[in-house]
N, C-alpha and C positions, 0 to 999 in steps of 0.2 A: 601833084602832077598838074602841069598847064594841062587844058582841056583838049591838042593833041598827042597828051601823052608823053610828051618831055619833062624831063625832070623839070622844077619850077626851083630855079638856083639860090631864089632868092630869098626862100624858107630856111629858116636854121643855118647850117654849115653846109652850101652849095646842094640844097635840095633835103639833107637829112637833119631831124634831130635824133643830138647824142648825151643820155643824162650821162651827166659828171657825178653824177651819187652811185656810179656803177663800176669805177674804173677798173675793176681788177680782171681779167677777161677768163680767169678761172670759176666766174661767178659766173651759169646758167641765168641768159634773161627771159623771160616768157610774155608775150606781150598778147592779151584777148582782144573784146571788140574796144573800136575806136565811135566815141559818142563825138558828134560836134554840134554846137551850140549854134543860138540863130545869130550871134557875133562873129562866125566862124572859128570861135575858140574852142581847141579839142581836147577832149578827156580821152585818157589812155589808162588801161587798166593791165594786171598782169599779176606775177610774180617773181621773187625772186628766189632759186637756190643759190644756197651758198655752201663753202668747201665744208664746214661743219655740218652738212645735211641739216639744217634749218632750212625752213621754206617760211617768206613772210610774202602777204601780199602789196603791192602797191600801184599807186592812183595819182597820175600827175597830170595836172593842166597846162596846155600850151597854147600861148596868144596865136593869133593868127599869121604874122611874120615867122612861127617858130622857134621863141625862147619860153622859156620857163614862163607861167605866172606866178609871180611868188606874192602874191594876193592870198591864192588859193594855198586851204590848210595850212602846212607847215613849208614856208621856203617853197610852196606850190606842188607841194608832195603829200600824199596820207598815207599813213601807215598804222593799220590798227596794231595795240598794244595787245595781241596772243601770242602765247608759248605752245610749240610746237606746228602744225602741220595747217597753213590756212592760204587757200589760193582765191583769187578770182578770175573769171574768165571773159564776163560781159556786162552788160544792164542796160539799161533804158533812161533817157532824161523826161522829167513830170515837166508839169504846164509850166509851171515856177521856177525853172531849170536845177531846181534838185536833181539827185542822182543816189538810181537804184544801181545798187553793183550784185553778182551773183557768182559764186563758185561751192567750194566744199572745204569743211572745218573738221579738225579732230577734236572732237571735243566730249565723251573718251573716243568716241565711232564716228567714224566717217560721213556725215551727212551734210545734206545740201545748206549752204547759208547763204543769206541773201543781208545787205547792207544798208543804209542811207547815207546820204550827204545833205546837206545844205549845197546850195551854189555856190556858198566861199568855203567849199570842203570842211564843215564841222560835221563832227557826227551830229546827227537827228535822234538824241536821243526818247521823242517824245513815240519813235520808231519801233514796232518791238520790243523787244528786252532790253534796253539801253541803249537803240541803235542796231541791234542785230536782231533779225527774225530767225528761226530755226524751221529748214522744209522739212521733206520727207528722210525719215531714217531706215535706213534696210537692213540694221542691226549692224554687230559686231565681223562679220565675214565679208561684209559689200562697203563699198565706197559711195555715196551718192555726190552728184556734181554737177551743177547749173551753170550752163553755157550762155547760156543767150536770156530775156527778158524783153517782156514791151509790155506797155502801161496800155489799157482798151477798158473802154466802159465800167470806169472806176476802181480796176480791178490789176494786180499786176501776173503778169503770163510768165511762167518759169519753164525753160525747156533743157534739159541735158538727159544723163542716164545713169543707171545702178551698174558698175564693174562688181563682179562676185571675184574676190581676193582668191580660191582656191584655184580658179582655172581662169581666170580672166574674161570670162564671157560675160555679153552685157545686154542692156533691156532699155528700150528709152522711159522716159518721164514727163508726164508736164506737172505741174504743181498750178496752183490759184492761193495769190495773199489779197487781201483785202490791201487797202491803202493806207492800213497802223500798221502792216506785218504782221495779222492775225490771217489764219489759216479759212479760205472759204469753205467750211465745214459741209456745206451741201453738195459741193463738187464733187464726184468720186467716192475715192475709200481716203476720208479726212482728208480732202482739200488737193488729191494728187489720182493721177490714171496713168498707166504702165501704157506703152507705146511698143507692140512687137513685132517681127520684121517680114518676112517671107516663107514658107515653107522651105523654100530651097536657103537662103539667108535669114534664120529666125531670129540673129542678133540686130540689135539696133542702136548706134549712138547717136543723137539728134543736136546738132550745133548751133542753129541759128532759125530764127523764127521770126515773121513779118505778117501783118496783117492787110488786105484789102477787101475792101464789099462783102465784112463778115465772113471771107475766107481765111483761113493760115496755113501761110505756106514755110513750109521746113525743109531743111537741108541736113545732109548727114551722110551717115556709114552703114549698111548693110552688113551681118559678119556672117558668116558660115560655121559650122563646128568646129571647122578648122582654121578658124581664125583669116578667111580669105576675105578680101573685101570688097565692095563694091559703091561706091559713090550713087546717092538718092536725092531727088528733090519727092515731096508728098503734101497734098493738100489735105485739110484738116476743114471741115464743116459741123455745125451742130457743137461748137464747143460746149457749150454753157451746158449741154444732156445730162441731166442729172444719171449718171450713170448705175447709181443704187436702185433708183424707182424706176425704169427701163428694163433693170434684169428680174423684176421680181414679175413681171408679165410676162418674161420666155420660159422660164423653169426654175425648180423648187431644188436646194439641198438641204438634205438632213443625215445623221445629227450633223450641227455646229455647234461648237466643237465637237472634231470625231477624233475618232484611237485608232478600229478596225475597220472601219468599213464606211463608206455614202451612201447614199441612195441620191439619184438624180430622176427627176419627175417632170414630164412637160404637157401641156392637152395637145401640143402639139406635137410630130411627128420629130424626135429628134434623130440628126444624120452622123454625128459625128462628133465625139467629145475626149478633149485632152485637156491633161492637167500639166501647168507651169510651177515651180518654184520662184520666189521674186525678183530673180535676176536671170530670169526668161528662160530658161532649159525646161526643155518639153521632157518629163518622167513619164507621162502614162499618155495611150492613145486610145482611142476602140473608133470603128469607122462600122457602124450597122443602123440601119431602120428601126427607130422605139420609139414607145414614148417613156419609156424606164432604163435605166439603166442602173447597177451593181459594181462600186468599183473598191476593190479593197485595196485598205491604208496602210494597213500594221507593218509593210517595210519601209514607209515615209517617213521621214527624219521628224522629230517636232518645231512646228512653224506654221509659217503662213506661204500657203497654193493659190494658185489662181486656176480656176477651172472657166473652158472653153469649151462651149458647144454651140454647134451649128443647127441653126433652126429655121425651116424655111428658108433655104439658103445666104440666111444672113446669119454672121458671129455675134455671141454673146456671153458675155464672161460676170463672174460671181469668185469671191474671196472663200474662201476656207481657211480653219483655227483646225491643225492636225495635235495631240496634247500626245 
């Protein structure tokens, strides 16, 4: 768009481009964030379904007039070589105008995958696993799926969310990779912190994320039990918190792993403690003044909880192994 917002005629075909690698209109196109370069040349990312329910993802660069580059990768197009279910949604460009791309892989389970390019679209295989890094996994029943991505203090920032496949309810995510695509193992629980939403809206999808003056600001979806919605903006301070060494100063569980039973331990006065499943549904609550509390397990499915208690009016959450 010109800068009052009229279409700009003179980009591609009277203001639009249209890939010709797409022509069939039974073909689902899906297009995520748009990266543009300091040449004002722009990365577009996405996927495609197609009528045999195959989903591949793809990645085309376009000059700044609005044609093709076909410099870039293949005829100006990437398309990674996987069988079955792989999308992308967004990424972030490095100093070097590389390119991090980010969505979700079946690979057998649904989890978050995150990509590299070179600036003339080769994979980076010096990247990860050959080019691919692998996020967080929420097992075989959730889907994980990275939206958005920005590159800060050496580090890349992953933000999307875990869909639970039996009911569709969801839970945000951020993830932390180092800058090979190895996981920042200090951050979190292995490199990733679950993002949850409102008492009144405790689902959360998190799409896009931006950084200023060491703050991060997101954008997203609020869900309700019943899947109603509400549109969010939310800032984000204190990233870097080691969030493991944090919770071992508000309160104690034991056993870990448990079967039947927790015990929750605090020197301080706890107000208020619920347990989540990992793709955010609050199963257990209790709301009283302790500094102990008793919560039996033995109808908890085997997994991984997230326990939430409120201490001195601030939240503080701890993983649990239920066997």
């Amino acid at each position: 768009f010109n800068p009052d917002g009229s279409v700009d005629t003179d980009f591609g075909e009277n203001g639009l481009y249209l890939n010709p690698e797409i022509p069939n209109q039974n073909e689902q196109r899906n297009t995520g964030k748009t990266l543009v370069n300091t040449d004002n040349s722009i990365i577009i990312s996405g996927y495609v379904s197609y009528e045999d329910n195959t989903i591949g993802p793809l990645t085309v660069k376009i000059k700044p007039d609005g044609t093709i580059d076909e410099t870039f990768a293949e005829d100006g197009m990437f398309r990674p070589n996987f069988d079955g279910y792989f999308d992308l949604w967004g990424g972030a460009l490095m100093v070097d105008n590389s390119i991090v791309l980010c969505g979700s892989i079946d690979n057998p389970e649904f989890i978050g995958m995150v990509t590299k390019l070179s600036a003339d679209g080769e994979l980076d295989t010096s990247f990860g696993n050959n080019g691919y890094a692998e996020g967080f996994n929420g097992g075989q029943d959730s889907i994980v799926t990275y939206y958005d991505a920005i590159v800060n203090n050496n580090e890349i920032i992953l933000i999307g969310d875990i869909m639970e496949l039996i009911n569709f309810s969801r839970i945000g995510i951020i993830t932390k990779l180092n800058l090979d695509g190895s996981v920042v193992d200090n951050y979190g629980e292995n490199g990733s912190m679950l993002l949850s939403g409102t008492e009144e809206y405790p689902g959360l999808r998190a799409f896009a994320i931006t950084e200023k003056d060491d703050a991060y600001y997101c954008t997203g979806t609020l869900l309700d039990d019943s899947n109603n919605k509400q549109g969010t903006i939310f800032k984000m301070i204190n990233l870097d918190t080691d969030v493991n060494s944090y919770n071992k100063i508000d309160f104690a569980i034991y056993p870990n792993p448990a079967s039947e039973y927790i015990h929750i331990n605090s020197e301080n006065l706890i107000e208020q403690v619920s347990v989540y499943n990992m793709v955010g549904q609050k199963i257990h609550g209790e709301t009283r003044i302790a500094n102990k509390y008793k919560i039996n397990t033995f109808q908890f499915k085997k997994g991984v909880y997230l326990v939430k208690a409120k201490i001195n009016g601030n939240y503080t959450s701890k993983k649990i192994l239920i066997e």
